[in-house]
mmCIF file of the N, C-alpha and C atoms, coordinates in Angstrom:
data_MODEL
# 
_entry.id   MODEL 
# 
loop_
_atom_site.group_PDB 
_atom_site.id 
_atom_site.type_symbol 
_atom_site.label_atom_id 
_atom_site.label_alt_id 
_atom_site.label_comp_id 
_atom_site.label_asym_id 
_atom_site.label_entity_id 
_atom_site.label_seq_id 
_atom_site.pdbx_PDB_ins_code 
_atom_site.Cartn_x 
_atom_site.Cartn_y 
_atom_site.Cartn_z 
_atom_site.occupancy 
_atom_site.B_iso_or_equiv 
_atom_site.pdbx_formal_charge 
_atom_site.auth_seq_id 
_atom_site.auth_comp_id 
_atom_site.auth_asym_id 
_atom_site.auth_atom_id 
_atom_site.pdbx_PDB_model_num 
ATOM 1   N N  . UNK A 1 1  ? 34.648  2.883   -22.342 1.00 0.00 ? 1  UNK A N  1 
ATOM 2   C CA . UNK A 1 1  ? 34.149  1.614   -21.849 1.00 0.00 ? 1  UNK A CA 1 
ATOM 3   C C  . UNK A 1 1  ? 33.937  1.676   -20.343 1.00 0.00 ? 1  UNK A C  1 
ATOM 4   N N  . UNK A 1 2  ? 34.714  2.307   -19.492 1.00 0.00 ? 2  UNK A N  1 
ATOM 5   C CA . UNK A 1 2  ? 34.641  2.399   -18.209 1.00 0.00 ? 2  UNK A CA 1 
ATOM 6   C C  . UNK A 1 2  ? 33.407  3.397   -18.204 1.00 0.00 ? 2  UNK A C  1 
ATOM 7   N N  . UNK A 1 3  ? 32.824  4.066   -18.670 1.00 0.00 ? 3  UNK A N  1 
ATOM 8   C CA . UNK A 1 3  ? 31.602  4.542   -18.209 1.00 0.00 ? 3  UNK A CA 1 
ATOM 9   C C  . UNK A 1 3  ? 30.410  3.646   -18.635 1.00 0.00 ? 3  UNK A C  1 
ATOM 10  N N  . UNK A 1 4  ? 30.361  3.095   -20.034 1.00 0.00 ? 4  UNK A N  1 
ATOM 11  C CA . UNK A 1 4  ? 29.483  2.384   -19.631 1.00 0.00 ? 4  UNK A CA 1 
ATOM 12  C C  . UNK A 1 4  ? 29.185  1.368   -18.721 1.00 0.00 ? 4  UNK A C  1 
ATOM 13  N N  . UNK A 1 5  ? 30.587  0.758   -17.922 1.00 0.00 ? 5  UNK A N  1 
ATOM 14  C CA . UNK A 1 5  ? 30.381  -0.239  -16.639 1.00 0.00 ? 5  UNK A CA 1 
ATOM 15  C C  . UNK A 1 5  ? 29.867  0.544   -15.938 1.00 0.00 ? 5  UNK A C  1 
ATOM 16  N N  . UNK A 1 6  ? 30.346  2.076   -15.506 1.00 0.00 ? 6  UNK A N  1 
ATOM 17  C CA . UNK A 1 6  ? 30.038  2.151   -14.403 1.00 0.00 ? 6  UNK A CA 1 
ATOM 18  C C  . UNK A 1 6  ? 28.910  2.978   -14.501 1.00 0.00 ? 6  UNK A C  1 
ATOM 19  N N  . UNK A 1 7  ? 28.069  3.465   -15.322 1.00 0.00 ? 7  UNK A N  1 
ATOM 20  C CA . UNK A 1 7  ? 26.477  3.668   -15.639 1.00 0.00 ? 7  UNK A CA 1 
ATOM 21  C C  . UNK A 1 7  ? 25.937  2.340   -15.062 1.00 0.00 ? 7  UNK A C  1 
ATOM 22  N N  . UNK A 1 8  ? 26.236  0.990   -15.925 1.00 0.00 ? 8  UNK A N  1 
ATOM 23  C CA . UNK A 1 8  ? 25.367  0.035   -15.369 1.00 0.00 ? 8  UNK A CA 1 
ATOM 24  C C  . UNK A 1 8  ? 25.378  -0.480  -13.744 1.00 0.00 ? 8  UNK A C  1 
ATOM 25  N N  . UNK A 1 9  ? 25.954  -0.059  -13.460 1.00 0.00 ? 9  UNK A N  1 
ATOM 26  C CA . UNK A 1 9  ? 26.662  -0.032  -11.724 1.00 0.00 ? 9  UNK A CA 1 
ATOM 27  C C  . UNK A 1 9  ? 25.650  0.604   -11.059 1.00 0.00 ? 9  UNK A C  1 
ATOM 28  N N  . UNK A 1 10 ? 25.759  2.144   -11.666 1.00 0.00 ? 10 UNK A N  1 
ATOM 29  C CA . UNK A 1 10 ? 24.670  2.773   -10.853 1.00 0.00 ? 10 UNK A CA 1 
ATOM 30  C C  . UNK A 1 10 ? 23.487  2.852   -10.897 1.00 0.00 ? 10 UNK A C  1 
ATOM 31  N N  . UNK A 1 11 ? 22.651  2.086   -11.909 1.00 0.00 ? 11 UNK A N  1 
ATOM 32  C CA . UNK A 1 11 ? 21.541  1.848   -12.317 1.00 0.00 ? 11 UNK A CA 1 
ATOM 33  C C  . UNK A 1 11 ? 20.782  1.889   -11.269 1.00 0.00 ? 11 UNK A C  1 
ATOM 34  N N  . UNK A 1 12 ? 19.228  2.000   -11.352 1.00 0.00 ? 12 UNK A N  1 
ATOM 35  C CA . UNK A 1 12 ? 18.197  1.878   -10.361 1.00 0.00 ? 12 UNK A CA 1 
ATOM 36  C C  . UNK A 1 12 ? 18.050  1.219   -9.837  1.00 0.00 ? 12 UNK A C  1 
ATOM 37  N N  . UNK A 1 13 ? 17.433  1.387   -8.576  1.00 0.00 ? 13 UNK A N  1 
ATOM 38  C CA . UNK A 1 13 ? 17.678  0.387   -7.067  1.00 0.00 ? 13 UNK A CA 1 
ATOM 39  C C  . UNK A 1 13 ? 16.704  -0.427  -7.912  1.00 0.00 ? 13 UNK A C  1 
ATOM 40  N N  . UNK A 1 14 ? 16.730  -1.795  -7.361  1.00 0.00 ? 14 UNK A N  1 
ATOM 41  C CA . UNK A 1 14 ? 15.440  -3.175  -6.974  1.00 0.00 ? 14 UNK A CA 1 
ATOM 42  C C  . UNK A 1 14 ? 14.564  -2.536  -6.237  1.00 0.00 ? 14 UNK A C  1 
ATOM 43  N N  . UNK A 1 15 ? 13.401  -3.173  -7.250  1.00 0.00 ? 15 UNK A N  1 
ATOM 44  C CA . UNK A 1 15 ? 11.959  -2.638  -6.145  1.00 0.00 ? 15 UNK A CA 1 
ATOM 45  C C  . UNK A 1 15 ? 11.548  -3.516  -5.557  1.00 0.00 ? 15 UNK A C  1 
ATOM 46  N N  . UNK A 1 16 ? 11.136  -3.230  -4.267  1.00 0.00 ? 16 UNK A N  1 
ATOM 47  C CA . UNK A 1 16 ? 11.223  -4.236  -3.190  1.00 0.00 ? 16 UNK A CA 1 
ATOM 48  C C  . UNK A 1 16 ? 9.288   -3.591  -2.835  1.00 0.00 ? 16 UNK A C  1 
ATOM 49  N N  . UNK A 1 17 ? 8.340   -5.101  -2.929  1.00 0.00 ? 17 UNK A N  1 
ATOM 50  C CA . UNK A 1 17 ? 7.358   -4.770  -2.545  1.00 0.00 ? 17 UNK A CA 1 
ATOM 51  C C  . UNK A 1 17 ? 7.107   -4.568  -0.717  1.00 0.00 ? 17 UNK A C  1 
ATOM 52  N N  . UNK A 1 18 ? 6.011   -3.573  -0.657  1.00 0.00 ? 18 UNK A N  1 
ATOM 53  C CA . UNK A 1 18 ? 5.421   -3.131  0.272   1.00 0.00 ? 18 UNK A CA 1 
ATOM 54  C C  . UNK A 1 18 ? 4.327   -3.054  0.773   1.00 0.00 ? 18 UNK A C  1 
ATOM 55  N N  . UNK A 1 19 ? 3.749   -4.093  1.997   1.00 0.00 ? 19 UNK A N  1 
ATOM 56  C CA . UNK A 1 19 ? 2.459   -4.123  2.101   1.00 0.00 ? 19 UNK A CA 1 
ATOM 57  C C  . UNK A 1 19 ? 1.466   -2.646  2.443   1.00 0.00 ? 19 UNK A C  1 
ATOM 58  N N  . UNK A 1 20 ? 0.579   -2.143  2.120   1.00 0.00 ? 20 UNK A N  1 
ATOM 59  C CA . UNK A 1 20 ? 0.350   -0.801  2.272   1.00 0.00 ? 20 UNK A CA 1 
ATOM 60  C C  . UNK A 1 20 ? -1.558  -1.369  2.925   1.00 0.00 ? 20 UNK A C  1 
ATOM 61  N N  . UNK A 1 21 ? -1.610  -2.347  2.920   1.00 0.00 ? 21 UNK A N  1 
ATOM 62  C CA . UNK A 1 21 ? -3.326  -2.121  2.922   1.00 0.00 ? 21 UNK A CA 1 
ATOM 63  C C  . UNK A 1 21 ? -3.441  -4.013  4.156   1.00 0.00 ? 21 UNK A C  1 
ATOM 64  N N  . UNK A 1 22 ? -4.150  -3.838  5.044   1.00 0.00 ? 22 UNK A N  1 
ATOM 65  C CA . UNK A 1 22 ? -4.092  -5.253  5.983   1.00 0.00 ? 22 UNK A CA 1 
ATOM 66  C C  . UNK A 1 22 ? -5.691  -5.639  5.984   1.00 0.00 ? 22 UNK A C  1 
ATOM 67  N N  . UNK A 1 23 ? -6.838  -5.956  4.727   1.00 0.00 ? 23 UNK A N  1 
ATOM 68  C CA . UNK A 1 23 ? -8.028  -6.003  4.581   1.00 0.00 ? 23 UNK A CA 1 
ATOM 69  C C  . UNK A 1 23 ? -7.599  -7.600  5.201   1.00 0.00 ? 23 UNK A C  1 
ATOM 70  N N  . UNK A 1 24 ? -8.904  -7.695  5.256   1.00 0.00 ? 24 UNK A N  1 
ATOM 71  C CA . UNK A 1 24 ? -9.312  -8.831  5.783   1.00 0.00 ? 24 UNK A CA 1 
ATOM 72  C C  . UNK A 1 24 ? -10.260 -9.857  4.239   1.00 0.00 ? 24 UNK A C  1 
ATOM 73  N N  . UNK A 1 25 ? -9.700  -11.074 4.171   1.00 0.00 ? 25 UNK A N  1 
ATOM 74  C CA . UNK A 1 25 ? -10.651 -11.650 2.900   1.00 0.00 ? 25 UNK A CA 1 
ATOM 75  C C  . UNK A 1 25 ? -11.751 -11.306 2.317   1.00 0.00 ? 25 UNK A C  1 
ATOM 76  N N  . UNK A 1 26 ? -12.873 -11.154 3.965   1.00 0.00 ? 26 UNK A N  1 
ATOM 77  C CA . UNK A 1 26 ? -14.168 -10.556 3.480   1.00 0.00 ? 26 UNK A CA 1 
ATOM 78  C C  . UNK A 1 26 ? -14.390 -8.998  2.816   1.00 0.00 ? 26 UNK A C  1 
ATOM 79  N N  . UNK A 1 27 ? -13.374 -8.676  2.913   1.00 0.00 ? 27 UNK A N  1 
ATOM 80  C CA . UNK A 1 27 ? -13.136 -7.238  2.512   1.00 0.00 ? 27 UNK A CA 1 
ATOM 81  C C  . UNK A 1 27 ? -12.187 -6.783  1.594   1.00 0.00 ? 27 UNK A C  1 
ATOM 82  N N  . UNK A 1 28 ? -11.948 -7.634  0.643   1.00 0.00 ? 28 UNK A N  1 
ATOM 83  C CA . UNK A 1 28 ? -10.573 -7.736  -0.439  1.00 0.00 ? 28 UNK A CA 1 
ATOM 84  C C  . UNK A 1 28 ? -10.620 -6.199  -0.997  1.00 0.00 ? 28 UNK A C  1 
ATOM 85  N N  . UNK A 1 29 ? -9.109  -6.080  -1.802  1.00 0.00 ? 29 UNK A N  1 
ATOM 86  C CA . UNK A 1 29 ? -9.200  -5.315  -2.625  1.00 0.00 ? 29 UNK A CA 1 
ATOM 87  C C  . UNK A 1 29 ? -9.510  -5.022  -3.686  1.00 0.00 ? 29 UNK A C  1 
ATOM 88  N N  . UNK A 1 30 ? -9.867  -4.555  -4.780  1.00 0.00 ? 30 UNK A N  1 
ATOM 89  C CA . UNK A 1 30 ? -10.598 -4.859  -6.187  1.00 0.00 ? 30 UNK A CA 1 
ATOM 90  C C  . UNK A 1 30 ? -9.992  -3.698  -6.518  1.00 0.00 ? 30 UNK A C  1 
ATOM 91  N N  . UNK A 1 31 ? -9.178  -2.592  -6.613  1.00 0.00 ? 31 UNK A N  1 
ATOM 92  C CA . UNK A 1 31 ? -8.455  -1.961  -7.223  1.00 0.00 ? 31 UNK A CA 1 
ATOM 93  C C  . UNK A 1 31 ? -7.230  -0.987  -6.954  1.00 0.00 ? 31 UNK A C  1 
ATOM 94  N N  . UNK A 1 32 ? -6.586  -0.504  -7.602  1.00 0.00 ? 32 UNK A N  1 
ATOM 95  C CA . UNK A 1 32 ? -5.449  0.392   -6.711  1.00 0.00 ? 32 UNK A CA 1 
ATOM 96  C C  . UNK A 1 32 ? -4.822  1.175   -8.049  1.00 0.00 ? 32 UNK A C  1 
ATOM 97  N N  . UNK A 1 33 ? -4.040  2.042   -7.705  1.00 0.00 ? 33 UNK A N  1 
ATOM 98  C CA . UNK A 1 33 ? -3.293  2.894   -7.989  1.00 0.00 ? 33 UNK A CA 1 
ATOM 99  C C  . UNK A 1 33 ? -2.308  3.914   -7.284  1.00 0.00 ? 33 UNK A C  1 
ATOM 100 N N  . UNK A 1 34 ? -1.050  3.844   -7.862  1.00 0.00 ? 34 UNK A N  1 
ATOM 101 C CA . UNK A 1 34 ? -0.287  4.986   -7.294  1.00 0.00 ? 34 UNK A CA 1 
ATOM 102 C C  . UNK A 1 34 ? 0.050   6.013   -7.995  1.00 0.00 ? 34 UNK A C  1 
ATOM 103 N N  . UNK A 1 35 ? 0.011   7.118   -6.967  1.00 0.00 ? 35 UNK A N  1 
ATOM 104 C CA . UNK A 1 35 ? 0.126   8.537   -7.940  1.00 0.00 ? 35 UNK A CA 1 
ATOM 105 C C  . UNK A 1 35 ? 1.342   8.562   -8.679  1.00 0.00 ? 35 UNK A C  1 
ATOM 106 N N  . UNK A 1 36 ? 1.841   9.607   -9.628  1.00 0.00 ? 36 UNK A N  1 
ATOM 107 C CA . UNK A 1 36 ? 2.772   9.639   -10.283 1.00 0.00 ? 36 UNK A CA 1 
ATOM 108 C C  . UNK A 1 36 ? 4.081   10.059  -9.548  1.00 0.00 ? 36 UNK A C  1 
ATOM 109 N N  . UNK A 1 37 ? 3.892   10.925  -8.501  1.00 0.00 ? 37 UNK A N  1 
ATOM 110 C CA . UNK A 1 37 ? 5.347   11.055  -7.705  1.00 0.00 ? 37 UNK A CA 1 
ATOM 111 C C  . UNK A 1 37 ? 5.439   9.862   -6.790  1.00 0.00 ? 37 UNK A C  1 
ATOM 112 N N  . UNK A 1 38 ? 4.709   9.034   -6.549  1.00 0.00 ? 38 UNK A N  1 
ATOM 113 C CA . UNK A 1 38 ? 4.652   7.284   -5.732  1.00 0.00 ? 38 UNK A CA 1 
ATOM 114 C C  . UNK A 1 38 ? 4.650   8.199   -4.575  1.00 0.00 ? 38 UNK A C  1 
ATOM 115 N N  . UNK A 1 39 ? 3.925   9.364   -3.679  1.00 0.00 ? 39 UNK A N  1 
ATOM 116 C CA . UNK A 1 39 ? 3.418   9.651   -2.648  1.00 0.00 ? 39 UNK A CA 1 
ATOM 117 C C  . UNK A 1 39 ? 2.148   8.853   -1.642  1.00 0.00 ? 39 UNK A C  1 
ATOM 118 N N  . UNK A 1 40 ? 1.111   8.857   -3.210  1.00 0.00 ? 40 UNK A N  1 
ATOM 119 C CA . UNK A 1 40 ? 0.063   8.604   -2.392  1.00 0.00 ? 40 UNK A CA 1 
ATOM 120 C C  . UNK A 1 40 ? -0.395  7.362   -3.084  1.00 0.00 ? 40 UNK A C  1 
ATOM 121 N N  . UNK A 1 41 ? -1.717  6.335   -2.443  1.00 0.00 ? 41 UNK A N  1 
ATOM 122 C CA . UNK A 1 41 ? -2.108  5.180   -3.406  1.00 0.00 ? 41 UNK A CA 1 
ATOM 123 C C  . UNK A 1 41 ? -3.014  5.299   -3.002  1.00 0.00 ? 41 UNK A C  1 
ATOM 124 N N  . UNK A 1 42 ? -4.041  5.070   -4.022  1.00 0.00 ? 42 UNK A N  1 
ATOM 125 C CA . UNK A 1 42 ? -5.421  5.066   -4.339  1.00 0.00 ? 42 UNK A CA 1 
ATOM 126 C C  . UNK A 1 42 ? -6.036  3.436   -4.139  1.00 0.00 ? 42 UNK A C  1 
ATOM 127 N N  . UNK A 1 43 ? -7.263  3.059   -3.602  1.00 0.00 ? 43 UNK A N  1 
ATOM 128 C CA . UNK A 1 43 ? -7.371  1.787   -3.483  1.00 0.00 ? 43 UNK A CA 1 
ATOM 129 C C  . UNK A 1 43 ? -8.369  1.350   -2.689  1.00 0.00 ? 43 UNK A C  1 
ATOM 130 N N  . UNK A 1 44 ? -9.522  0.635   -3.570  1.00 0.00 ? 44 UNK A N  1 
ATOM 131 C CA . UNK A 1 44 ? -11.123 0.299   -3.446  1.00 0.00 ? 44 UNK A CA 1 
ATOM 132 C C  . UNK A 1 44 ? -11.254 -0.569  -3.052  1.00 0.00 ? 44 UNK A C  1 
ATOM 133 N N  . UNK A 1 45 ? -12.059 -0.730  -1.942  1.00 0.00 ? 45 UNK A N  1 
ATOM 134 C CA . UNK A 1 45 ? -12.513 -1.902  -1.358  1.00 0.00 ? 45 UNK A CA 1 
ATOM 135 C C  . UNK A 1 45 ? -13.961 -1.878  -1.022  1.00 0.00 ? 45 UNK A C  1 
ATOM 136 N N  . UNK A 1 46 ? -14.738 -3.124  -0.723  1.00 0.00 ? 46 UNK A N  1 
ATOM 137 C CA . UNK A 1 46 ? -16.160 -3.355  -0.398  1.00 0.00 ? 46 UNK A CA 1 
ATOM 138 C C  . UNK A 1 46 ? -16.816 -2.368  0.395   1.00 0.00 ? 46 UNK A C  1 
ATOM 139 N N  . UNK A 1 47 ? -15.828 -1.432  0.874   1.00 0.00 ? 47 UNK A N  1 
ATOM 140 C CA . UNK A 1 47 ? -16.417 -0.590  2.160   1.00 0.00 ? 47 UNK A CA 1 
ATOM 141 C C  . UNK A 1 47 ? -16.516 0.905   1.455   1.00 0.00 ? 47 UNK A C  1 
ATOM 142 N N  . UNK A 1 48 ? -15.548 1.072   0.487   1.00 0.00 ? 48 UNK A N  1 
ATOM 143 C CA . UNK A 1 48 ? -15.146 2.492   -0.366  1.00 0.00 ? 48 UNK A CA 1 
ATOM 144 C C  . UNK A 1 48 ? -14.245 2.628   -0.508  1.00 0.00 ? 48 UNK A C  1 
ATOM 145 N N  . UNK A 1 49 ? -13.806 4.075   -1.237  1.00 0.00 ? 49 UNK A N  1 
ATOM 146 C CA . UNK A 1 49 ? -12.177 4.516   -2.088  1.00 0.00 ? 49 UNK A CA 1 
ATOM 147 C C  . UNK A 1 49 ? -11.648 5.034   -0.752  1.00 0.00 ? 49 UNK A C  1 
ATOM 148 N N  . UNK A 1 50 ? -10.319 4.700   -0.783  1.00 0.00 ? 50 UNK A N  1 
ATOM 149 C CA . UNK A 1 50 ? -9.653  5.323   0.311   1.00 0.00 ? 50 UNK A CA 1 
ATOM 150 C C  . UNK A 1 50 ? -8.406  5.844   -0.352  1.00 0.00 ? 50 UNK A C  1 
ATOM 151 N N  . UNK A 1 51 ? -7.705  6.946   0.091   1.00 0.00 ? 51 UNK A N  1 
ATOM 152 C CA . UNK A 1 51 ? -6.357  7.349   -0.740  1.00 0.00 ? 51 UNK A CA 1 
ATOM 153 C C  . UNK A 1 51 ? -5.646  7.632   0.732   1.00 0.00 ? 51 UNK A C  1 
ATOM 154 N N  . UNK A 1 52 ? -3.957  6.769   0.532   1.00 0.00 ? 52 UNK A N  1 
ATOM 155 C CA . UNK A 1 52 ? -3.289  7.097   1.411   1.00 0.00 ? 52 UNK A CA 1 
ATOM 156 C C  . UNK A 1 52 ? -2.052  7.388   1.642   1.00 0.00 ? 52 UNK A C  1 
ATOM 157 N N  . UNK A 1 53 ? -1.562  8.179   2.321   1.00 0.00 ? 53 UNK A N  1 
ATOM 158 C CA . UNK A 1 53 ? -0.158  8.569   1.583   1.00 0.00 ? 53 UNK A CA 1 
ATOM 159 C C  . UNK A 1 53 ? 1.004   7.417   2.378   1.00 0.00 ? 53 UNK A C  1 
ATOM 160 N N  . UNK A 1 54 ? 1.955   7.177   1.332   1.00 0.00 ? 54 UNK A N  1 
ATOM 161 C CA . UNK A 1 54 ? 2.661   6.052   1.673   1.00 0.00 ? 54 UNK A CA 1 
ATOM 162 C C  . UNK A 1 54 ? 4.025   6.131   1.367   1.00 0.00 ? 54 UNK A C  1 
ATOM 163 N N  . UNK A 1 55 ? 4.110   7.469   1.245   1.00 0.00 ? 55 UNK A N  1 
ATOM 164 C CA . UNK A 1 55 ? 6.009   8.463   1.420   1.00 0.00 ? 55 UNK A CA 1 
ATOM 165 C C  . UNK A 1 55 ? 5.942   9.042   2.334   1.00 0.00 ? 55 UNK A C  1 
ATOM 166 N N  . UNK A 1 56 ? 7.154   9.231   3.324   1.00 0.00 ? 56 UNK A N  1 
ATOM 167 C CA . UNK A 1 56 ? 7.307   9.401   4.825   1.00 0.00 ? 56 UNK A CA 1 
ATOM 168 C C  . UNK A 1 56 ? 8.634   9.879   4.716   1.00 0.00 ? 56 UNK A C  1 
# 
């Protein structure tokens, strides 16, 4: 019993959002994606695709 408390203890952090992109209205976003290791994010706007890395 004491391991399953303390499994649920150590469970995965809270994901805490992160602004990654500062468009302006006239220039919204219309799509996104993040890669599978959450390095880089993919993400289309009125102007074109831009990919940027957002692990440091």
């Amino acid at each position: 019993m004491a391991w399953l408390v303390e499994r649920r203890a150590s469970g995965p952090g809270l994901l805490v959002p992160v602004q990654v992109t500062a468009n302006p209205v006239e220039d919204y976003v219309d799509g996104g994606a993040v890669s599978p290791d959450g390095k880089y994010i993919a993400y289309l706007d009125q102007t074109g695709l831009y990919v940027r890395t957002i692990a440091s």
